[in-house]
C-alpha positions as a Markdown table, in Angstrom:
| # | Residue | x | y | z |
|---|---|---|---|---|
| 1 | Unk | -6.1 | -4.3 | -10.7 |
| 2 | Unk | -7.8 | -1.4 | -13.0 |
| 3 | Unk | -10.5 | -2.8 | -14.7 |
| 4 | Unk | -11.3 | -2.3 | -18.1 |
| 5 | Unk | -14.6 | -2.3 | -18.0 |
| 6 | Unk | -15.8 | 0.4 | -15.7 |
| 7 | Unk | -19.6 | 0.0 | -15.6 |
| 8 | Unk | -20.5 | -2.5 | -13.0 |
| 9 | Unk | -24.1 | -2.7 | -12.7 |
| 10 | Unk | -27.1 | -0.6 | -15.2 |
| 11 | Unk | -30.5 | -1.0 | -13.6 |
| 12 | Unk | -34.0 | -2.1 | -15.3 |
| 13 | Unk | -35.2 | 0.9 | -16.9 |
| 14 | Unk | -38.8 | 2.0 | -15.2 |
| 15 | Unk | -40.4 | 4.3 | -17.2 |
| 16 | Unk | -43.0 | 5.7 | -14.8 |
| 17 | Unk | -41.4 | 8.0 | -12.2 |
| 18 | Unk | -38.7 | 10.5 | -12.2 |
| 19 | Unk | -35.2 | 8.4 | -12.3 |
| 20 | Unk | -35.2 | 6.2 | -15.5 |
| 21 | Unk | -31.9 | 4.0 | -14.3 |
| 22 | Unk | -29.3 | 3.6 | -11.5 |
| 23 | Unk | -25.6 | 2.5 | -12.3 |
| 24 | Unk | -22.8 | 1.8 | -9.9 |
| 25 | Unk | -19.8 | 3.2 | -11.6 |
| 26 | Unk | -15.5 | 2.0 | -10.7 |
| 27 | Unk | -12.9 | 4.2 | -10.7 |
| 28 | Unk | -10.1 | 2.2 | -9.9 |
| 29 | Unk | -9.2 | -0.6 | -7.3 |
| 30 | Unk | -7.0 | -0.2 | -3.9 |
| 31 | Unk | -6.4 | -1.9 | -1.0 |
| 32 | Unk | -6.6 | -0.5 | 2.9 |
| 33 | Unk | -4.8 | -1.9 | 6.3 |
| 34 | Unk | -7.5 | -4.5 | 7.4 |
| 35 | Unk | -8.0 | -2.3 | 10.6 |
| 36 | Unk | -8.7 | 0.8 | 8.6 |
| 37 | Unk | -12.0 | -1.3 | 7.3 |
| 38 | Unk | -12.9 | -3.4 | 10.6 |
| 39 | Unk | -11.5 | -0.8 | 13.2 |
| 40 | Unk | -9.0 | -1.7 | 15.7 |
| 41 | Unk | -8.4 | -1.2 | 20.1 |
| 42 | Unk | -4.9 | 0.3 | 18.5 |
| 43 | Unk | -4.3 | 4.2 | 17.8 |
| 44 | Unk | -4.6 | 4.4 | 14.0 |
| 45 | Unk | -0.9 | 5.4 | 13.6 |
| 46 | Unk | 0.2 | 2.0 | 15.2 |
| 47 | Unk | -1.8 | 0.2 | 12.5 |
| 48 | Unk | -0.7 | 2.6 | 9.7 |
| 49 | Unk | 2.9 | 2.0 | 10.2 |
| 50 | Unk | 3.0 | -1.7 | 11.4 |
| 51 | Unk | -0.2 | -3.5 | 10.3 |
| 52 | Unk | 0.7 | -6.1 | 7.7 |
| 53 | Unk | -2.5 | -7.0 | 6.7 |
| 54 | Unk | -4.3 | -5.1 | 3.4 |
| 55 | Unk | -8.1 | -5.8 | 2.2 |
| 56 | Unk | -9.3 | -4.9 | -1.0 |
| 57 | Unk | -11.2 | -1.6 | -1.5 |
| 58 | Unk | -12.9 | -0.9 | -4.5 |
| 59 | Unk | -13.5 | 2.8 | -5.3 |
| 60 | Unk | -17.3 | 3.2 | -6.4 |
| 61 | Unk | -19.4 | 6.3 | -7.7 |
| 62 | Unk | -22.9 | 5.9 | -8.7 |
| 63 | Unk | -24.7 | 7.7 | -12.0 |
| 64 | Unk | -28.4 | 8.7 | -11.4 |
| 65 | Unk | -30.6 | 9.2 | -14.4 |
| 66 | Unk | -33.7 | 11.6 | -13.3 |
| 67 | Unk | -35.9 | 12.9 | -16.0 |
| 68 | Unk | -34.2 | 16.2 | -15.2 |
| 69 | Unk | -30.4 | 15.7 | -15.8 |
| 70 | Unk | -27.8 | 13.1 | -14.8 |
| 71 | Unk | -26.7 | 13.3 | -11.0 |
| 72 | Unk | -23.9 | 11.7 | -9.7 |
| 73 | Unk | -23.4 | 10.8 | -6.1 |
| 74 | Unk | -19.9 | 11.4 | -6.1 |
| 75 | Unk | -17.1 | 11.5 | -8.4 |
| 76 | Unk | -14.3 | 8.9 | -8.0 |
| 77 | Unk | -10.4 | 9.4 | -7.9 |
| 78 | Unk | -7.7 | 11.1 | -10.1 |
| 79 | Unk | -5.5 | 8.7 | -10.4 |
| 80 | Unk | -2.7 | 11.4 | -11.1 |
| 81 | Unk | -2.5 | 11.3 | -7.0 |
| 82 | Unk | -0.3 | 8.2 | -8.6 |
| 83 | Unk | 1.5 | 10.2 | -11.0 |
| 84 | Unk | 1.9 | 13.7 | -10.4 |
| 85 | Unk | 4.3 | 13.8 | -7.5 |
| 86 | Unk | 3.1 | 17.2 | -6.5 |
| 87 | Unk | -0.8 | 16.0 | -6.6 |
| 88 | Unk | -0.5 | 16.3 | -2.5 |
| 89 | Unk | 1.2 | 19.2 | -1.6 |
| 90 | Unk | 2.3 | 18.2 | 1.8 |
| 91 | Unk | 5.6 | 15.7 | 2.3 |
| 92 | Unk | 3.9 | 14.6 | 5.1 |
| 93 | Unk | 0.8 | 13.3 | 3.2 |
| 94 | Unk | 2.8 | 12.0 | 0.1 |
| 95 | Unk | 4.6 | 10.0 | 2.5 |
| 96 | Unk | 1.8 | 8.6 | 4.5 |
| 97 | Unk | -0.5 | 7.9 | 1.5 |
| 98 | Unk | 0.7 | 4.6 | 0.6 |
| 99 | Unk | 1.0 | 3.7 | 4.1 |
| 100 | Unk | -2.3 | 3.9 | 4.6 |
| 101 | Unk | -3.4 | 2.6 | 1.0 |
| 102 | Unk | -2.6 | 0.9 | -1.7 |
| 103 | Unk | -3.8 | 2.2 | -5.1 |
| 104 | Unk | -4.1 | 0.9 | -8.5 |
| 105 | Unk | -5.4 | 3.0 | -10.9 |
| 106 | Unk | -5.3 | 3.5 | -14.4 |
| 107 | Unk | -6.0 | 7.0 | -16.7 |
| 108 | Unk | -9.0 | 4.8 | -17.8 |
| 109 | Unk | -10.2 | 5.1 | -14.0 |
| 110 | Unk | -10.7 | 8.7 | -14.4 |
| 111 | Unk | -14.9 | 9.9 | -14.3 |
| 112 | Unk | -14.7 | 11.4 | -18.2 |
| 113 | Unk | -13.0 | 8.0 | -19.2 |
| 114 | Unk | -15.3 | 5.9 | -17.2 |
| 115 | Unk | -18.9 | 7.9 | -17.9 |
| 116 | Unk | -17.5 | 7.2 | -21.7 |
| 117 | Unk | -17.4 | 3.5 | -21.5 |
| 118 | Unk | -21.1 | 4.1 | -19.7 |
| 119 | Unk | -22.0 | 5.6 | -23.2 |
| 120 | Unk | -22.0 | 8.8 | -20.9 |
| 121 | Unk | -20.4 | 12.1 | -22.3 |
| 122 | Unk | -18.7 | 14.0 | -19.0 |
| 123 | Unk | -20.3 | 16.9 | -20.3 |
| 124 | Unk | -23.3 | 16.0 | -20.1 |
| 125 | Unk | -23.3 | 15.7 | -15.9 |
| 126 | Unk | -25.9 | 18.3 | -14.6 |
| 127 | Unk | -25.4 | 17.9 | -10.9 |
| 128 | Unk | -23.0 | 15.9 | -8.4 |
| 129 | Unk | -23.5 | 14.9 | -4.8 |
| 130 | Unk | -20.6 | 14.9 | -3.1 |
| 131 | Unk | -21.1 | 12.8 | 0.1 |
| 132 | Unk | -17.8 | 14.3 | 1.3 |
| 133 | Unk | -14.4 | 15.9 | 0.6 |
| 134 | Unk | -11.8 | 13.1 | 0.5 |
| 135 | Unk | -9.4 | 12.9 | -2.3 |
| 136 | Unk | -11.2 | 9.7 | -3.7 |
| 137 | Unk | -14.9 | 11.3 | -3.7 |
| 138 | Unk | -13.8 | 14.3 | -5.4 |
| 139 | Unk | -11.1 | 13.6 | -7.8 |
| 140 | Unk | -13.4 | 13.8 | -11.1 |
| 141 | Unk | -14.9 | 17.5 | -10.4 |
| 142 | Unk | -12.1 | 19.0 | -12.8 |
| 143 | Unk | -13.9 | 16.9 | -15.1 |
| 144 | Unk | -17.3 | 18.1 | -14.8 |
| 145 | Unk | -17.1 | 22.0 | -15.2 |
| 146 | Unk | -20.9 | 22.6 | -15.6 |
| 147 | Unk | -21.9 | 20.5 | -13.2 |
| 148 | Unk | -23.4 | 22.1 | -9.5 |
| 149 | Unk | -21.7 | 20.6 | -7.0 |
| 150 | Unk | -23.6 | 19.8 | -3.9 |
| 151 | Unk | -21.6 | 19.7 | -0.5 |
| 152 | Unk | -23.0 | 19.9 | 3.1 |
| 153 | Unk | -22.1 | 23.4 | 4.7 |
| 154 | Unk | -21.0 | 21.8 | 7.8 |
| 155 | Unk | -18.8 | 19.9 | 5.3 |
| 156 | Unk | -17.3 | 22.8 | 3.5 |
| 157 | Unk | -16.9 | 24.5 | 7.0 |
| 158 | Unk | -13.8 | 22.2 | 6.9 |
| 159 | Unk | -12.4 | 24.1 | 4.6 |
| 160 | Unk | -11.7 | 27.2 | 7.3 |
| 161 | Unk | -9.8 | 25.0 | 9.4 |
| 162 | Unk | -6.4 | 25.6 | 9.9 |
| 163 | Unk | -5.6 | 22.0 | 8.0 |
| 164 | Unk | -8.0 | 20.2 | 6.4 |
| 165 | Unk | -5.0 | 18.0 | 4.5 |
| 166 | Unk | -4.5 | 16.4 | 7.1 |
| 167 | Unk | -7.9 | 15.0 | 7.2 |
| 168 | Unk | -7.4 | 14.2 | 3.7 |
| 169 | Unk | -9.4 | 16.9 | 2.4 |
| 170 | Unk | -7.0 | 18.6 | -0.4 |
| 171 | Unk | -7.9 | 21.9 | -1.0 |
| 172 | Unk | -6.3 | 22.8 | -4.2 |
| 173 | Unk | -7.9 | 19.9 | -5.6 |
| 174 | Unk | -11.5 | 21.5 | -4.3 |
| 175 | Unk | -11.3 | 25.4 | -4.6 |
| 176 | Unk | -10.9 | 25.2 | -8.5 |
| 177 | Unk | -11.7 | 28.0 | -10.6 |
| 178 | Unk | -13.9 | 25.8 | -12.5 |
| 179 | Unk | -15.9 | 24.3 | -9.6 |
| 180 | Unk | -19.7 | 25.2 | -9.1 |
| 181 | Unk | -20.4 | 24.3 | -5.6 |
| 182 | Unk | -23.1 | 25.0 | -3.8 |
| 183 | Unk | -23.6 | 24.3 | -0.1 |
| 184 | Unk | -26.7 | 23.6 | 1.4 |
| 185 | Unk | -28.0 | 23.1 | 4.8 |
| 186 | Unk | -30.9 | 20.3 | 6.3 |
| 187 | Unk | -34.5 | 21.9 | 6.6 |
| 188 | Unk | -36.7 | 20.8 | 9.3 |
| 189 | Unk | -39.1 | 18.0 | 8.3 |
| 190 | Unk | -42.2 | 16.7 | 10.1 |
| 191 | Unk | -42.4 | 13.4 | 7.7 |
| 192 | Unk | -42.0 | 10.3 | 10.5 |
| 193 | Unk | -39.8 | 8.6 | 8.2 |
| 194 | Unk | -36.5 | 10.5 | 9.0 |
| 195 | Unk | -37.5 | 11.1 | 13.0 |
| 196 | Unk | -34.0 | 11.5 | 14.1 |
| 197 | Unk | -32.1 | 13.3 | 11.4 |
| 198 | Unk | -31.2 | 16.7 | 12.1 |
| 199 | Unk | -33.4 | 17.8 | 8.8 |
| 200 | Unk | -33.4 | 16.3 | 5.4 |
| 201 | Unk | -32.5 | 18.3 | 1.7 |
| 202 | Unk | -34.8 | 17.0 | -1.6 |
| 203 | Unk | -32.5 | 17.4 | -4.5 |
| 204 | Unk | -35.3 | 17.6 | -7.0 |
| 205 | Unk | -37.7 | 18.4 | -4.8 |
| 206 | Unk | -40.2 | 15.3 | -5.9 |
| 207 | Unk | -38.7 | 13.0 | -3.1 |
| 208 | Unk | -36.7 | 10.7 | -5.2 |
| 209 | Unk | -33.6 | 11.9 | -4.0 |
| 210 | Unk | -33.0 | 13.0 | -0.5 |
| 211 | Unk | -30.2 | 13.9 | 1.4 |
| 212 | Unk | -29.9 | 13.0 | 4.8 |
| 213 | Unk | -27.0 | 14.3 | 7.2 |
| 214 | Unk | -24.8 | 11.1 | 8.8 |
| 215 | Unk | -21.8 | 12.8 | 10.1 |
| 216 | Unk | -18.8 | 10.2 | 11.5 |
| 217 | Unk | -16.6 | 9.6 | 8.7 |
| 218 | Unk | -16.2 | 13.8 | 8.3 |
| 219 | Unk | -18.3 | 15.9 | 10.1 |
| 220 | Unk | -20.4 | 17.0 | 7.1 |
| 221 | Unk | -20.7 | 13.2 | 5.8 |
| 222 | Unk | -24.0 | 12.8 | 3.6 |
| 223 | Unk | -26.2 | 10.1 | 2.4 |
| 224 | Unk | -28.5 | 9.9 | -0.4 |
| 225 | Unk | -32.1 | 8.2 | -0.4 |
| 226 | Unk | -33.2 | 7.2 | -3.6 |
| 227 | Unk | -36.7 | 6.1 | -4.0 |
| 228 | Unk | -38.1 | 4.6 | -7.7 |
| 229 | Unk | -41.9 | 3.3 | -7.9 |
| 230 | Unk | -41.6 | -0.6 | -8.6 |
| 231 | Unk | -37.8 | -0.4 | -6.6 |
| 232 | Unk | -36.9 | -1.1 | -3.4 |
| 233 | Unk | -35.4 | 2.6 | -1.8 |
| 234 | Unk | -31.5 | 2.7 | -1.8 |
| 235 | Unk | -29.6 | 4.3 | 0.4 |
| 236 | Unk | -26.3 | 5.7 | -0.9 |
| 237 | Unk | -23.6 | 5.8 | 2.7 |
| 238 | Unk | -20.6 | 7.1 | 0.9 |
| 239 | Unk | -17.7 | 6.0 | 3.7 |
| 240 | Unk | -19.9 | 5.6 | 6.8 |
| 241 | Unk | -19.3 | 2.3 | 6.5 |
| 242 | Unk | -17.0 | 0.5 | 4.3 |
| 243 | Unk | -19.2 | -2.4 | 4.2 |
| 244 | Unk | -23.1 | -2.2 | 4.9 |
| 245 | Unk | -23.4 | -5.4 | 6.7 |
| 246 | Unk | -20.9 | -3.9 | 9.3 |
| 247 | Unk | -23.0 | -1.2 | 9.7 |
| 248 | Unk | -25.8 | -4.0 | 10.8 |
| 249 | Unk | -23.2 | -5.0 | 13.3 |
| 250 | Unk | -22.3 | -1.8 | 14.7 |
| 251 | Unk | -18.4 | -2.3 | 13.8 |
| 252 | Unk | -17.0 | 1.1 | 13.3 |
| 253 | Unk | -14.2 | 1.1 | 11.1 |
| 254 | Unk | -10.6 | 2.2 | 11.9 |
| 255 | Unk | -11.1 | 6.7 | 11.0 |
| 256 | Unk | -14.0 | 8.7 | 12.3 |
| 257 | Unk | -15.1 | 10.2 | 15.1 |
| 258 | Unk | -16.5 | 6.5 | 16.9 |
| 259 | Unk | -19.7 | 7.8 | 18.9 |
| 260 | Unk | -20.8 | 10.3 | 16.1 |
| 261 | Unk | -20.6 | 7.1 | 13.7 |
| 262 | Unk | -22.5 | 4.9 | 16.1 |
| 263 | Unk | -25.4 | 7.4 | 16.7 |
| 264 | Unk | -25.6 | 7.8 | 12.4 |
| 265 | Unk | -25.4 | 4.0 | 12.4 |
| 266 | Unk | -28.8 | 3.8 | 14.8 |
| 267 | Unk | -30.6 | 6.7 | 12.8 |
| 268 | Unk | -29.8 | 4.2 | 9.8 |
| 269 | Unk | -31.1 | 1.4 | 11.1 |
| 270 | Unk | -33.8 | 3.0 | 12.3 |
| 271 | Unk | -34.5 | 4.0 | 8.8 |
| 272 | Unk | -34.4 | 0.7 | 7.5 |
| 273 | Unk | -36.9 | -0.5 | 9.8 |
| 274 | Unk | -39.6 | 2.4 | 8.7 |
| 275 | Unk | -38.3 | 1.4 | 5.2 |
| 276 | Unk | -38.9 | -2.5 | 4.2 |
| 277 | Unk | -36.2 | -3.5 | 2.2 |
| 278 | Unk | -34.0 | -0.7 | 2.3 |
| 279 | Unk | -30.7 | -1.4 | 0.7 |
| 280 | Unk | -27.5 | 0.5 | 2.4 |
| 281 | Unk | -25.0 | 0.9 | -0.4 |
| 282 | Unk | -21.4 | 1.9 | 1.0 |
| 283 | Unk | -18.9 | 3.7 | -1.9 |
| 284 | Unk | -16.3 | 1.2 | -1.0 |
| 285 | Unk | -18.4 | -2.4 | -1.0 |
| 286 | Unk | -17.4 | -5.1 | -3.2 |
| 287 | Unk | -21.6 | -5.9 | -2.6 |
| 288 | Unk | -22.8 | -2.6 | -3.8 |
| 289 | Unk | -23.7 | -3.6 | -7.6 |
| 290 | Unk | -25.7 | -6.9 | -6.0 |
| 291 | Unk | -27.6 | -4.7 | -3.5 |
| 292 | Unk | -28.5 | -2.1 | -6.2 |
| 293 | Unk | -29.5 | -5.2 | -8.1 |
| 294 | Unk | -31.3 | -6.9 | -5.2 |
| 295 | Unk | -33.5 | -3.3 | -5.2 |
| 296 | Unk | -34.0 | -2.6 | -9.0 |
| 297 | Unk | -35.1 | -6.4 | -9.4 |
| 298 | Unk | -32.3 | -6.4 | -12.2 |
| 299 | Unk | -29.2 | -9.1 | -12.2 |
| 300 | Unk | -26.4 | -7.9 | -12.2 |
| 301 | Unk | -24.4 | -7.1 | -15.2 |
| 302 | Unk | -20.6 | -8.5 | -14.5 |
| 303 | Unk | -19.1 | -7.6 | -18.1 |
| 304 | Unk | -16.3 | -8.8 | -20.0 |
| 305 | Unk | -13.3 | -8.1 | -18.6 |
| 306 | Unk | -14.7 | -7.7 | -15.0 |
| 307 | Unk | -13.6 | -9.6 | -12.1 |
| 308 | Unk | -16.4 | -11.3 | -10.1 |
């Protein structure tokens, strides 16, 4: 299910504003139980071990062009979690992993391979966003040593828990010696437009890419605002949704803290209704290239060799 072509969408280049183009990147394909993406009345072991029905997931990252470096919001998968049988330390998570999904990857689905068939050199990655620290968000920052890594600090508080593995958050695969992070925190604001968020953080500090704290999925769960003149803004959700019109619906998906997820869902919303035609773009929806395209004003750009 790998694809071999690995950029999905480039947007219309705007040459009058900071960010130049916007492209929604594929590392790889999977599949999750159907209740991990809807949510279920069940305990999420139950559906782990006996649900028999799987959903596609695609596994999305997204490449920013600002007139001051590439950004990336997120990095995509290894896909030697597939391969390297000691990628997961733990027997406990190497035997639930592909109970809970199903993963079809490729060495072409890894970010230096996949920025290359963008015509991007890996190297050449100033900064990535990391909306949070699961395995398929992170897996490409071995890739990108010069990069600064950008991580909540309540995320990376997880880190000084007893066992973050077994939320899926793989240390080893984190605290590399190559890694630049840097943590940062949400400053007050008194701009109407995020009333609600508990403080905002401006990445380049000219507005066009804001960071807003929406906790559910982890506690330190990110979003990124990206706002172009002649676009419509964009709003990246990494995993607190799986699928934005979901998040419309209020349908919390099967992992996550369910109330902190619903109260990030309203601050969304609520967002979207100070913002006209706000598009919500979730890491892991098969809609994500058409609602980047629906904000650029550009078609999207299927490819050969894509799957529609």
């Amino acid at each position: 299910m790998a694809n071999d072509q690995t950029e999905r969408f480039v947007s219309n280049i705007v040459p009058e504003g900071p960010i130049t183009s916007l492209r929604v990147l594929v590392s790889g394909q999977a599949e999750q139980h159907r209740e991990h993406r809807y949510g279920s009345r069940f305990p999420q072991l139950f559906w782990v071990f006996f649900g028999q029905s799987w959903v596609p997931l695609p596994l999305h990252f997204f490449l920013v062009e600002h007139r001051e470096g590439l950004v990336l919001f997120d990095t995509g998968i290894d896909p030697a979690i597939t391969r390297s049988k000691t990628y997961i330390r733990q027997a406990i998570g190497r035997f639930l992993l592909p109970r809970i999904f199903r993963l079809h990857l490729e060495e072409t689905d890894r970010i230096d391979h996949v920025l290359a068939g963008a015509g991007v050199a890996a190297s050449d990655i100033r900064m990535a966003v990391i909306s949070h620290l699961h395995f398929d968000h992170v897996g490409g920052i071995a890739q990108i040593p010069q990069a600064e890594l950008l991580v909540s600090d309540r995320e990376w508080a997880i880190l000084s828990e007893p066992h973050p593995e077994r939320d899926w958050i793989l240390r080893e695969h984190i605290e590399i010696p190559s890694a630049k992070w840097r943590q940062i925190s949400f400053a007050p604001t008194d701009d109407p437009l995020f009333d609600g968020f508990d403080g905002i953080h401006d990445v380049a500090g000219d507005g066009s890419m804001v960071l807003l704290p929406t906790p559910g999925h982890t506690p330190g769960s990110i979003s990124m605002l990206i706002r172009q003149a002649g676009w419509a803004p964009i709003l990246l959700v990494g995993d607190l949704t799986y699928d934005a019109a979901l998040l419309e619906q209020e349908t919390v998906p099967g992992t996550g803290d369910r109330e902190t997820l619903l109260a990030s869902f309203a601050k969304v919303r609520r967002l979207k209704e100070k913002l006209p035609g706000l598009e919500i773009v979730a890491s892991h929806d098969f809609a994500a290239e058409d609602a980047v395209a629906r904000a650029t004003g550009h078609a999207t750009n299927k490819g050969k060799g894509v799957a529609p």
